[in-house]
C-alpha positions as protocol buffer text, in pm:
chain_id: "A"
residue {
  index: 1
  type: UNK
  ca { x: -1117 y: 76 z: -371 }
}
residue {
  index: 2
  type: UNK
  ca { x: -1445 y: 204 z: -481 }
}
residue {
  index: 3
  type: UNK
  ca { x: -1383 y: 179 z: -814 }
}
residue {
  index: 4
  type: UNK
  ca { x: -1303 y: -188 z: -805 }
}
residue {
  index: 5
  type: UNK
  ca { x: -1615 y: -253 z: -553 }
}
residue {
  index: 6
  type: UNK
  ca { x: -1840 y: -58 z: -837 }
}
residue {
  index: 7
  type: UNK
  ca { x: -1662 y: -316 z: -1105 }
}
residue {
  index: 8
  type: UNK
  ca { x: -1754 y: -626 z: -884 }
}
residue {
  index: 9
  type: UNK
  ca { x: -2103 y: -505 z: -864 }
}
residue {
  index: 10
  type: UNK
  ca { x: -2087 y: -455 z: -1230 }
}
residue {
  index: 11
  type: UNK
  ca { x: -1954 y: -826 z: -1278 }
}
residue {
  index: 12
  type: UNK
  ca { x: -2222 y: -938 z: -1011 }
}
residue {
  index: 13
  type: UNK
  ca { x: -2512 y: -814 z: -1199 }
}
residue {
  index: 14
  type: UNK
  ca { x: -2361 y: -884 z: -1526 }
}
residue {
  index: 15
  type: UNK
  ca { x: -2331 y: -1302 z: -1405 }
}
residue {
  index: 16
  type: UNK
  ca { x: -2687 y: -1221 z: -1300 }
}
residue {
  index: 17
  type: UNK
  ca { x: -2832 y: -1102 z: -1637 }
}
residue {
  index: 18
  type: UNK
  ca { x: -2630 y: -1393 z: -1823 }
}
residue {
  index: 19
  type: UNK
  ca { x: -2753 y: -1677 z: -1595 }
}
residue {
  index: 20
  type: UNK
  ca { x: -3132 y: -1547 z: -1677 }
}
residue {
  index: 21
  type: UNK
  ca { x: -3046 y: -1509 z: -2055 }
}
residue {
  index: 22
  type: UNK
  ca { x: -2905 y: -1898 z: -2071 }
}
residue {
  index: 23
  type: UNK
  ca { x: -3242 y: -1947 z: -1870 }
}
residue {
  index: 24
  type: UNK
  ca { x: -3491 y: -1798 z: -2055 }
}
residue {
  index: 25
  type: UNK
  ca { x: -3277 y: -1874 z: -2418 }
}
residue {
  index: 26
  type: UNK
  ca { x: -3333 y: -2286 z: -2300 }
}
residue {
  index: 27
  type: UNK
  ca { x: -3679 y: -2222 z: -2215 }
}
residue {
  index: 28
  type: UNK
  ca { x: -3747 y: -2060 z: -2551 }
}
residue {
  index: 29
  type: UNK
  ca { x: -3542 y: -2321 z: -2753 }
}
residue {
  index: 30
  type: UNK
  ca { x: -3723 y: -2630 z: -2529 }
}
residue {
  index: 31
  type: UNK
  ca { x: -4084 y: -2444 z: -2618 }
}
residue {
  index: 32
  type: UNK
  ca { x: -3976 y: -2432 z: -3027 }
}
residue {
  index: 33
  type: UNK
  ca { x: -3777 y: -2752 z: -2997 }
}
residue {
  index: 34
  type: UNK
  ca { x: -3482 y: -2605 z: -3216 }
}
residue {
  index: 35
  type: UNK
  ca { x: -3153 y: -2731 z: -3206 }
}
residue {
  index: 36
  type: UNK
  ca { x: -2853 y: -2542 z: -3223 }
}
residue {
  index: 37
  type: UNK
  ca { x: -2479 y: -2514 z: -3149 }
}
residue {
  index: 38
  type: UNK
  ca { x: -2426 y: -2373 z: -2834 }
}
residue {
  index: 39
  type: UNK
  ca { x: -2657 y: -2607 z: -2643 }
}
residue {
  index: 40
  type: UNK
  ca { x: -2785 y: -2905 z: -2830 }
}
residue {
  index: 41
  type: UNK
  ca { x: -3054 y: -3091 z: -2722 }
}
residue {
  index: 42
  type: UNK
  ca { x: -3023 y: -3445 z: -2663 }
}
residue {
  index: 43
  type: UNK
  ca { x: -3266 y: -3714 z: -2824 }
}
residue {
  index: 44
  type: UNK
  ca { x: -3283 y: -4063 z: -2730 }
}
residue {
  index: 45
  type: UNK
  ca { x: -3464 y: -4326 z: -2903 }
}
residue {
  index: 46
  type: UNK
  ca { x: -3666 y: -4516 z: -2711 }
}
residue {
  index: 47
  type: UNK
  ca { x: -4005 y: -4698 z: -2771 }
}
residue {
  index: 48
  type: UNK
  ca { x: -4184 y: -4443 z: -2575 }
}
residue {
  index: 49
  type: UNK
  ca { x: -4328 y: -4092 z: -2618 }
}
residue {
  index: 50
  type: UNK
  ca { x: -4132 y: -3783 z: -2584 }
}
residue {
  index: 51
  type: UNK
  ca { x: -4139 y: -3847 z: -2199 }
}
residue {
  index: 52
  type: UNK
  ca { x: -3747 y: -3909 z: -2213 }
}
residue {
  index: 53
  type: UNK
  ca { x: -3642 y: -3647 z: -2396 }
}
residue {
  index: 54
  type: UNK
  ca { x: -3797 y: -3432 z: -2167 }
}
residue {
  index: 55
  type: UNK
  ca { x: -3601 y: -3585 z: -1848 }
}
residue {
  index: 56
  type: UNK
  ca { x: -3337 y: -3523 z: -2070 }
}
residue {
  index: 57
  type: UNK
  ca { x: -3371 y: -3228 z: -2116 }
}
residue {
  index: 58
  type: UNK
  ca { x: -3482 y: -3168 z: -1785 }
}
residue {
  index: 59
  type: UNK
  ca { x: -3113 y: -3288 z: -1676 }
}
residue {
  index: 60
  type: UNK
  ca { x: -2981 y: -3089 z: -1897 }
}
residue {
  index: 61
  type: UNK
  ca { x: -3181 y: -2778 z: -1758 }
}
residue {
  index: 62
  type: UNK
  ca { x: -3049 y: -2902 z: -1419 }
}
residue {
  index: 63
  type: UNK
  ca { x: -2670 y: -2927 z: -1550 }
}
residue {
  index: 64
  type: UNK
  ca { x: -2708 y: -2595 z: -1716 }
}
residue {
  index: 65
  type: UNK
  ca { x: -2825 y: -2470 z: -1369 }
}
residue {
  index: 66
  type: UNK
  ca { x: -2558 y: -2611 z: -1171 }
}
residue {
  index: 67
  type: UNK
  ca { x: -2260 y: -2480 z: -1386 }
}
residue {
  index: 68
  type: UNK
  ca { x: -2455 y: -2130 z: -1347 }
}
residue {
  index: 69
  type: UNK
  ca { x: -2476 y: -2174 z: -992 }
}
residue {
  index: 70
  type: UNK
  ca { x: -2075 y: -2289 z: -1005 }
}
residue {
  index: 71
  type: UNK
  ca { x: -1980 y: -1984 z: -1202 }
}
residue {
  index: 72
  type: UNK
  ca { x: -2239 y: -1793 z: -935 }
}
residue {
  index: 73
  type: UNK
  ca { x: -2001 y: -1915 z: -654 }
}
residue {
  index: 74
  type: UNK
  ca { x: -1674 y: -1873 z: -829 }
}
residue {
  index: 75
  type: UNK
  ca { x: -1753 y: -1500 z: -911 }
}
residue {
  index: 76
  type: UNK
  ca { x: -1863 y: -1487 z: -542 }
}
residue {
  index: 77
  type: UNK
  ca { x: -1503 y: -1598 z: -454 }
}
residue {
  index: 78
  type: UNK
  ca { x: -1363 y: -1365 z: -695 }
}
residue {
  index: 79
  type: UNK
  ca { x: -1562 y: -1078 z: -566 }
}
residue {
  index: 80
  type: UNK
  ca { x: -1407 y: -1162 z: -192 }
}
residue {
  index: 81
  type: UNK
  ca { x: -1066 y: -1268 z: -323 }
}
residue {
  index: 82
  type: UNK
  ca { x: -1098 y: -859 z: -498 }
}
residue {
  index: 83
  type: UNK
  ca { x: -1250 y: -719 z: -184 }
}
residue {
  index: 84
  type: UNK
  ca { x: -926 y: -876 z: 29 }
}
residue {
  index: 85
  type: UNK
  ca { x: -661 y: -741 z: -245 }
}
residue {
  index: 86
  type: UNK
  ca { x: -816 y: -410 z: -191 }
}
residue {
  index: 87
  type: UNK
  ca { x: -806 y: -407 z: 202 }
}
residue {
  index: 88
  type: UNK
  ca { x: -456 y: -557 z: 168 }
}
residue {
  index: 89
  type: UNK
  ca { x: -348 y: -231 z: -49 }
}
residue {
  index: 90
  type: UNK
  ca { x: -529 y: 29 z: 157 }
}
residue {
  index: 91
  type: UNK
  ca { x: -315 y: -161 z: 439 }
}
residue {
  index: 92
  type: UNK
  ca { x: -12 y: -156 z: 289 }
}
residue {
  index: 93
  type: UNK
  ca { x: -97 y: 262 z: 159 }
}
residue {
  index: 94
  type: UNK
  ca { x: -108 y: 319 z: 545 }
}
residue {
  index: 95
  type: UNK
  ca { x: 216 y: 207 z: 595 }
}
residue {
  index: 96
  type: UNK
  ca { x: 367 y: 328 z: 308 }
}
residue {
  index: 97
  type: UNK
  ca { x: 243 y: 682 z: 442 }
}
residue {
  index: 98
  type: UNK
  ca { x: 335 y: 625 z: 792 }
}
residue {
  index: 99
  type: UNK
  ca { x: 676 y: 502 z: 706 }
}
residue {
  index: 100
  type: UNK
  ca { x: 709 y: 839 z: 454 }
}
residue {
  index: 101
  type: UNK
  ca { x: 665 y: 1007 z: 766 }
}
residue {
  index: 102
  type: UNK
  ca { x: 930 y: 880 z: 965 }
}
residue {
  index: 103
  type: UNK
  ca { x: 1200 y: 916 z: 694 }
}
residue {
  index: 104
  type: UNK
  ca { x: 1034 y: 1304 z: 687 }
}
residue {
  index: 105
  type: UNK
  ca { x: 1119 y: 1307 z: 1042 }
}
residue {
  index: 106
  type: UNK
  ca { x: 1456 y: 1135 z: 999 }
}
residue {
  index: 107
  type: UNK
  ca { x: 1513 y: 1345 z: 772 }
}
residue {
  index: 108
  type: UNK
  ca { x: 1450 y: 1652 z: 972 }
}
residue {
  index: 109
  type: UNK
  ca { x: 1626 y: 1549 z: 1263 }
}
residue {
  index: 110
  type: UNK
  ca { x: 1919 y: 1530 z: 1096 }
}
residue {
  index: 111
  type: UNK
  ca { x: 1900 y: 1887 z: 919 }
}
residue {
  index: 112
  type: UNK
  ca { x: 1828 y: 1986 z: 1301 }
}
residue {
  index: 113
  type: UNK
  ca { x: 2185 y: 1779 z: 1365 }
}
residue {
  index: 114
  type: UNK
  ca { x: 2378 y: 1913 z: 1109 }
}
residue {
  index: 115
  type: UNK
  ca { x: 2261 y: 2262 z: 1161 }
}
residue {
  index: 116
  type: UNK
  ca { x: 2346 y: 2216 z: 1537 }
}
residue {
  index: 117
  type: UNK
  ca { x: 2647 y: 2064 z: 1493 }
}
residue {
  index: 118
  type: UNK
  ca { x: 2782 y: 2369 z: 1243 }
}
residue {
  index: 119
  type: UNK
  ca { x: 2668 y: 2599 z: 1559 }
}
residue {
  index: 120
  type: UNK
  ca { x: 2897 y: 2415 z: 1771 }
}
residue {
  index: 121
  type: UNK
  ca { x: 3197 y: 2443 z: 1554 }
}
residue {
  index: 122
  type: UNK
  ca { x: 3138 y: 2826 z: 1559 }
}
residue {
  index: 123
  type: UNK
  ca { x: 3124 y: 2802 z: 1924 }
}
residue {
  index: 124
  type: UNK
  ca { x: 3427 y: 2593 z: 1977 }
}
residue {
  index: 125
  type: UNK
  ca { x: 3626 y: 2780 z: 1715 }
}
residue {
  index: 126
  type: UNK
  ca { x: 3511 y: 3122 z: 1902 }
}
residue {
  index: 127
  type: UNK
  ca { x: 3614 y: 3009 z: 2239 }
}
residue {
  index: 128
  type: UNK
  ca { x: 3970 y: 2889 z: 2127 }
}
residue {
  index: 129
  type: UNK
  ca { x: 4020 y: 3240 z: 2022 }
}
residue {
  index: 130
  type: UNK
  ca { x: 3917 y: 3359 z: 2337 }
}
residue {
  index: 131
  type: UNK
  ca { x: 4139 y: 3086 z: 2524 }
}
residue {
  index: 132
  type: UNK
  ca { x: 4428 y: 3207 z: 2277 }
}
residue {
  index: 133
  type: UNK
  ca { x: 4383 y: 3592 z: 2379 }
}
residue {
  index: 134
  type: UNK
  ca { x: 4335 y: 3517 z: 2719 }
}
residue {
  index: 135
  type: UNK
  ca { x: 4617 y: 3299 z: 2734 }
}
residue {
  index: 136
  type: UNK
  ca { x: 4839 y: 3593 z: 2577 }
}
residue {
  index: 137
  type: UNK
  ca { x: 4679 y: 3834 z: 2831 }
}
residue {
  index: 138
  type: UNK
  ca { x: 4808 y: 3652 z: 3138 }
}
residue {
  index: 139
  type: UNK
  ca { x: 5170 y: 3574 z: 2970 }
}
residue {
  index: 140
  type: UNK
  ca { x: 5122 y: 3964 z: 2929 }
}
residue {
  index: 141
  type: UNK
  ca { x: 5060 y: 4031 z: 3262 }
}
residue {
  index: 142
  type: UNK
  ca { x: 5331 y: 3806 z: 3401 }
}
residue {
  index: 143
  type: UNK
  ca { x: 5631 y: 3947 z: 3185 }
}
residue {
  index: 144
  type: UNK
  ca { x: 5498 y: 4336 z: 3344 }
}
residue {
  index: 145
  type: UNK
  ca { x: 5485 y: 4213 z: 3682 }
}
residue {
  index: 146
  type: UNK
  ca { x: 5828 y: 4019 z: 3643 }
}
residue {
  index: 147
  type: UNK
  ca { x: 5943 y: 4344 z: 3464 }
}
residue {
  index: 148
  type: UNK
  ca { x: 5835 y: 4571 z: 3743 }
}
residue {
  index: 149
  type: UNK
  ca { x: 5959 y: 4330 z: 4038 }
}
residue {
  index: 150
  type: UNK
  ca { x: 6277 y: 4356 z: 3865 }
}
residue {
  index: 151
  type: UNK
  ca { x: 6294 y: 4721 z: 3842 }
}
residue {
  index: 152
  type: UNK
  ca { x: 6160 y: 4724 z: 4256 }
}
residue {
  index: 153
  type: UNK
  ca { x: 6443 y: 4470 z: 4339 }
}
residue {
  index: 154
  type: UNK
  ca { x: 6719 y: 4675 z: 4127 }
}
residue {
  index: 155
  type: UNK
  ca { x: 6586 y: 5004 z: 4301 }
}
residue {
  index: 156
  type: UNK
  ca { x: 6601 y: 4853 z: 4615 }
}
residue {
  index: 157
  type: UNK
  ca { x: 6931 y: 4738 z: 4616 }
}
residue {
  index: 158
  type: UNK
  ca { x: 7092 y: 5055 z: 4443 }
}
C-alpha cells in the first residue's frame, strides 16, 4: 500500500511539473511567436491589429488550461480509484488471514479428533478383553461351585 501511495504522489507531482511545462512552453512560444507542431497557433485575418490573434490565443491558453485542469481531475480520480483498490486488498488480506486461521484451527481440531478417537479404540478394545476374562472368570467360578455342590450332594447321600 505504501508503495502504490508513494507512486500516486509520484504521478501527482509528475501531472504537476507537466501542466507548468505546457504553461511556461506557451508562454515562451506566445513571447517568440513561433509556430510549431504540437500546439499551433491560430491566425485569423482580419482588418485589425494583432488584437485577435491574441484572444485567440488567449482561448487557446484557456483551452490548454482546461484540458490540464481535466487531466488534473482525472488523475485526482485515479489517485482515489488507487487509494480504494488498495483498502479493498488490505481488506480482503485480513480475511484471507483470518480465514487461514480457522482452517489452522479446523485443522487442529480434527488431529485432536482423530488422535482421541484412536485413544478410544484402545480403550474399547482393552475393556472387551477385560469383559472376555471376566466373563471366563465367573463361567470359572460357576463350573467349581457346581463341581463342589455335586461332590457335597454325592457325599451327603452316600
Amino acid at each position: 500500500m505504501n508503495i502504490c501511495q508513494y507512486l500516486l504522489g509520484e504521478v501527482q507531482s509528475l501531472a504537476k511539473d507537466l501542466r507548468k511545462m505546457e504553461k511556461e512552453y506557451y508562454n515562451k512560444r506566445k513571447e517568440i511567436g513561433g509556430e510549431d507542431e504540437i500546439f499551433p497557433v491560430r491566425k485569423e485575418n482580419t482588418a485589425a491589429s494583432g488584437d485577435v490573434g491574441l484572444s485567440g490565443e488567449a482561448a487557446e491558453l484557456q483551452e490548454m488550461e482546461q484540458m490540464a485542469a481535466d487531466r488534473d481531475v482525472e488523475i485526482q480520480n485515479l489517485v482515489k480509484g488507487v487509494n480504494d483498490l488498495a483498502v479493498i486488498f488490505k481488506e480482503l488480506s485480513v480475511l484471507v488471514i483470518d480465514q487461514g486461521n480457522i482452517l489452522d484451527r479446523i485443522d487442529y481440531n480434527i488431529e485432536q479428533a482423530v488422535h482421541h478417537t484412536k485413544k478410544a479404540k484402545e480403550k474399547l478394545v482393552s475393556s472387551e478383553k477385560y469383559q472376555k476374562s471376566r466373563i471366563r472368570s465367573c463361567i470359572c467360578c460357576l463350573i467349581a461351585s457346581i463341581v463342589v455342590m455335586v461332590i457335597l450332594l454325592i457325599v451327603k447321600h452316600s
